[in-house]
C-alpha positions, 0 to 999 in steps of 0.5 A, a space after each residue: 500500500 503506498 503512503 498516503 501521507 505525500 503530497 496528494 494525501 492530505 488533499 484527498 483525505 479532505 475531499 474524503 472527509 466532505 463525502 464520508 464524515 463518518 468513516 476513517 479519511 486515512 483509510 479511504 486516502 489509501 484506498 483511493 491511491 491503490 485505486 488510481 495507481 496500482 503497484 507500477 503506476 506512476 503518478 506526478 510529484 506535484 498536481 499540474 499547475 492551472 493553465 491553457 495548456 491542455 488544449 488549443 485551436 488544433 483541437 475539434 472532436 467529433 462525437 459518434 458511436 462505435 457503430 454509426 458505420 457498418 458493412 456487416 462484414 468488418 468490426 464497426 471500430 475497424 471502419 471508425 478507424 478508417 473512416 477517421 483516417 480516410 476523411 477527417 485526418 487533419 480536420 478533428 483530432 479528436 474523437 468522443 466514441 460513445 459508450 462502447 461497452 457491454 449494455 443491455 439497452 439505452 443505446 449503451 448506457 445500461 452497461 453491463 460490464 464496464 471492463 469490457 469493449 462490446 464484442 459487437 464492435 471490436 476489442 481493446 485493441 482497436 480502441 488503442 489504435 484509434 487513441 494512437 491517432 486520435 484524442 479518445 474521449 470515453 464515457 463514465 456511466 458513473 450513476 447507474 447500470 444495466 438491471 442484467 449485469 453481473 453487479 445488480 444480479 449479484 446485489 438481488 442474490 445478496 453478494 457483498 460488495 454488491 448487495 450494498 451497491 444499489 439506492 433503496 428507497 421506499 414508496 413511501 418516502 417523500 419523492 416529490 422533489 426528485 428532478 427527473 429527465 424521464 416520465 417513468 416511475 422512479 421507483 423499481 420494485 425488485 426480489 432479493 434474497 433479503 426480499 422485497 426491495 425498491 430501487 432508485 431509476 432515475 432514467 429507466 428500470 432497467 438502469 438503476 443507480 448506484 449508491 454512492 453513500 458507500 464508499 466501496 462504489 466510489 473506489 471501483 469507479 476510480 479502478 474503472 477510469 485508470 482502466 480507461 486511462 491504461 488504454 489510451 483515453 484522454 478524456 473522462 465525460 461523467 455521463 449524467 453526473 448531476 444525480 450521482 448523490 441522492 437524498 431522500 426528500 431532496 431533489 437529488 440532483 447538484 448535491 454538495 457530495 456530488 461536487 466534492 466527488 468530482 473535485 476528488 477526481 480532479 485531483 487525481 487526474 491533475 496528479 496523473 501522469 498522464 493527460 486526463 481531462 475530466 468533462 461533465 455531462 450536466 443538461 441543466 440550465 445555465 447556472 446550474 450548468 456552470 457550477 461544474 467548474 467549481 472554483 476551477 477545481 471540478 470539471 476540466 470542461 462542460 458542455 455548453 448546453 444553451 448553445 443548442 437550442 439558442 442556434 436553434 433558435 436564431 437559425 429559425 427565426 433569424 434573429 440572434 437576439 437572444 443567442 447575443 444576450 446569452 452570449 453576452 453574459 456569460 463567464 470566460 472559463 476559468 484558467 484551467 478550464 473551457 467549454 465544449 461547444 456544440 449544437 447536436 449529439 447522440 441526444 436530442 436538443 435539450 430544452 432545459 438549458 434555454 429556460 429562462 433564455 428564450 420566452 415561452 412563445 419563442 420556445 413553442 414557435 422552435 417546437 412547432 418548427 421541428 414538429 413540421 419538419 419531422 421532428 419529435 419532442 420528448 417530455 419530462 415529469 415535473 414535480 407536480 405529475 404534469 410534463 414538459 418538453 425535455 429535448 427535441 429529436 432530431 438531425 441538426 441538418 433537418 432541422 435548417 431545412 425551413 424557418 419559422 416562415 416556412 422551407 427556402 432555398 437556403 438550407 445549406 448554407 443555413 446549416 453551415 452558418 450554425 455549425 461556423 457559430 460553433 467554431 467560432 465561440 470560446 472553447 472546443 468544438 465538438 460535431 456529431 458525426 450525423 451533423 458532419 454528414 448531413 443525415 435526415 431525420 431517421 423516421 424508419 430507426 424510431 418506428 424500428 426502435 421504438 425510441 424518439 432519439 433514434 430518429 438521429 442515430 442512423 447506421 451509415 453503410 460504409 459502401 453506401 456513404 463512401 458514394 456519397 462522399 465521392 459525389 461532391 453534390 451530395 449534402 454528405 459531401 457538401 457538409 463535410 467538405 465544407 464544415 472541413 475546409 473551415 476546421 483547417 482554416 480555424 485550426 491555424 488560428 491562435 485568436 480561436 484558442 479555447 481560452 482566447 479572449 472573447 467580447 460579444 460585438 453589437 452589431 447594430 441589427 440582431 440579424 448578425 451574430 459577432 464576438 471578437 476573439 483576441 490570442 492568449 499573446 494579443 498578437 492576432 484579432 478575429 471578428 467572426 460574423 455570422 448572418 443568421 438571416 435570409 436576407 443580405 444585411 450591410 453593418 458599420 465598420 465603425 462597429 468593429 472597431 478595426 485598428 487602422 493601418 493593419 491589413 483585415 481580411 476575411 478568412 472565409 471569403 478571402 475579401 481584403 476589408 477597407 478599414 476607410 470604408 463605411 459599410 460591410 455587406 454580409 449574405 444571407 447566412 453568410 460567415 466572416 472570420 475578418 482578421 489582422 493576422 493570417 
């Protein structure tokens, strides 16, 4: 057993004593180092000093499932692969492969074994050659698992550990507070061989949560991230994090332990040896949202999940108004810290986020608009038994086919336009993989499926889509060229850091979305300005704010700016990247 006495020690023990107040620090400290670093293991003398070196503008990611492409005769990982090298090699250097283990349902977030890769899909050794390549984010399905893994069919026939893994509850406890993403009962009743038990499913039965009050759950997870790490990961997402602490007659959702818990693997991930950043999946409104920062010593990144909805939103009724104000007020990360921008993923577009940020008649304009384009909405049970709308299912590419006026000929560009938004902000870009291929609304995998979010988790035959890639008139080779070229350009950008400094410029008309992105060394400014509307829109130059006698030119289009000059004039969904440096 290594010394918990060292410099990391006492850090733990106090993080400990947040969690267990009860129970022995040093003990636990012991347990959590054996855990992390087993015998062998090297770890860091010092935590690593708060920076904005973990990333940069290289980095993009892209987010997709093991599976996304198939043939039916090669393992789904071996065509990832090769889909990664074939097309977007110099583009993203990233990849988010979601849950690629063993599960029993929910797409893969019921895991049944968390030390395993899904057969189904490849083996560890697939996994290493993509994180050989590529920056590998995978998933920590930390709150619950799969009703029909080995850790729960243990726990039913009374196994220590395991019999104290799980969260009981009574239906006769007071429940009414519990914040729920889903509309099924919360409560499973199950057979044990200590009888009759009733088990905590935040998401669904056959997804019951763990009970983080025993320690024992805490230390196997950490086992179960140096796994992860051993095999090449660079990045920990906490999947649905937010509910990982649960109290009866609370609402079970952002408690203190919850934090303290996160903080505790931040601390051991800045003592790793190796580079491992932690990103937390919280879809909640803002403020909520940015609590995962702490005081910069929780989550490495969060997702930027107003962003979604907001594009959404301004692509639709063309007017950047509300995505401005958003905008406008929100913090620069933390040193140390960044956000993870995005407009689609695996999930739908949530609507949470946009609580308070959009009215309610803008909101029901944006659902009745994916509702006409084919679109589904998806509720959530509120506390007093009546739904809300939860998320909207559908592709991102589908969902710029009209406007709030209706379908035009703008569809593409329109979709350009919100993906550019994404590069173009603070932080790292991250691009579903059905977005960067402009894939529709999947209506054959919902009725097959039985499930809303299949509608935008379509399987690509990779015959299939390598036509129609090779047909540079396809949306799929349109968008991905397309949304590549700009990657490129934005890659050798230092004004497009993460961390770089960013102001939201007023523009004068709502039409044009702009921020202002200074280099961490002051060395370079971009005006990025994006026309979220059908119609051509001239703003002042004035406005800008461009430094006489140096060279402006727009990245995008190539066009030299007049800083003299009164007036610019931006297309409809037209992009600019004007800069002094290039």
């Amino acid at each position: 057993m290594k010394d918990p006495a060292s410099s990391i020690g006492p850090k733990i023990s106090g993080l400990l004593r947040q969690i267990y107040p009860e129970l022995d620090g040093d003990i636990l400290t012991s347990k959590v180092i054996d855990a992390f670093w087993p015998d062998g293991t090297e770890r860091r003398k010092r935590g690593r000093v708060r920076g904005n070196s973990l990333w940069s503008q290289k980095d993009a990611l892209l987010i997709t499932y093991g599976n996304s492409i198939i043939d039916g005769a090669h393992k789904p990982l071996d065509l990832l692969s090769d889909f990664l090298a074939t097309y977007l090699d110099g583009t993203l250097n990233a990849v988010h492969i979601l849950p690629f283990f063993p599960y029993t349902s929910d797409d893969g977030f019921a895991v049944s074994d968390f030390r395993a890769v899904n057969p189904q899909l490849g083996d560890w050794a697939d996994i290493n050659r993509i994180a050989d390549r590529f920056t590998l984010m995978s998933d920590l399905v930390l709150n619950h698992v799969s009703s029909q893994g080995n850790w729960f069919n243990a726990y039913r026939q009374g196994q220590a550990p395991y019999d104290k893994f799980f969260f009981e509850a009574s239906p006769e406890d007071d429940l009414r507070d519990v914040v729920r993403p889903r509309t099924t009962p919360l409560l499973r009743e199950v057979e044990t061989s200590n009888g009759t038990r009733h088990v905590w499913c935040t998401f669904s039965h056959d997804q019951v949560d763990l009970d983080f009050r025993n320690p024992e759950v805490l230390i196997e997870f950490l086992r179960i991230i140096r796994l992860h790490v051993d095999n090449g990961v660079q990045i920990i997402r906490l999947d649905a994090v937010a509910f990982l602490w649960k109290e009866i007659g609370s609402p079970s959702i952002h408690l203190p332990q919850t934090h303290a818990v996160i903080k505790l693997m931040r601390l051991l991930c800045d003592f790793a040896a190796e580079k491992v950043i932690l990103l937390t999946e919280t879809n909640v409104p803002k403020a909520e949202n940015l609590s995962y920062f702490g005081d910069g010593d929780e989550a490495h990144a969060i997702y930027n999940f107003p962003l979604p909805p907001l594009i959404l939103h301004a692509m639709m009724s063309g007017n950047a108004e509300y995505l401005r104000r958003w905008q406008r007020g929100m913090p620069p990360a933390p040193m140390g810290c960044a956000y993870l921008n995005f407009t689609a993923s695996h999930d739908g577009i949530g609507m949470r986020p946009a609580e308070g940020l959009l009215p309610e008649g803008e909101k029901q304009q944006v659902i009745d608009t994916v509702k006409q384009i084919g679109g589904l909405v998806s509720m959530r049970t509120m506390p007093d038994g009546s739904e809300s709308p939860y998320e909207l299912n559908t592709t991102f590419y589908d969902a710029m086919s009209q406007t709030f006026a209706g379908a035009d000929a703008h569809h593409h560009a329109r979709f350009v336009c919100s993906q550019t938004i994404v590069m173009s902000l603070e932080g790292i870009p991250a691009f579903y993989i059905h977005a960067m291929l402009a894939a529709p609304n999947d209506h054959k995998g919902v009725a097959h499926r039985g499930m809303n979010r299949a509608i935008n988790r379509h399987r690509w035959n990779y015959p299939d889509l390598r036509d129609l890639l090779s047909d540079p008139a396809t949306p799929q080779a349109r968008a991905l060229s397309d949304l590549s070229e700009r990657l490129k350009i934005r890659k050798r950008q230092p004004a497009f850091h993460p961390n770089a400094t960013q102001f939201t410029v007023n523009m004068g008309d709502e039409r044009v979305f702009g921020v202002w992105r200074q280099s961490l060394d002051r060395g370079q400014s971009i005006f990025a300005l994006h026309n979220v509307s059908d119609a051509a829109v001239t703003i002042s130059v004035a406005a800008l704010n461009l430094i006489e006698d140096q060279h402006w030119v727009d990245l995008l289009g190539g066009a030299v700016i007049d800083t003299a000059a009164s007036q610019i004039t931006v297309a409809p969904y037209q992009c600019m990247w004007i800069t002094n440096h290039h």
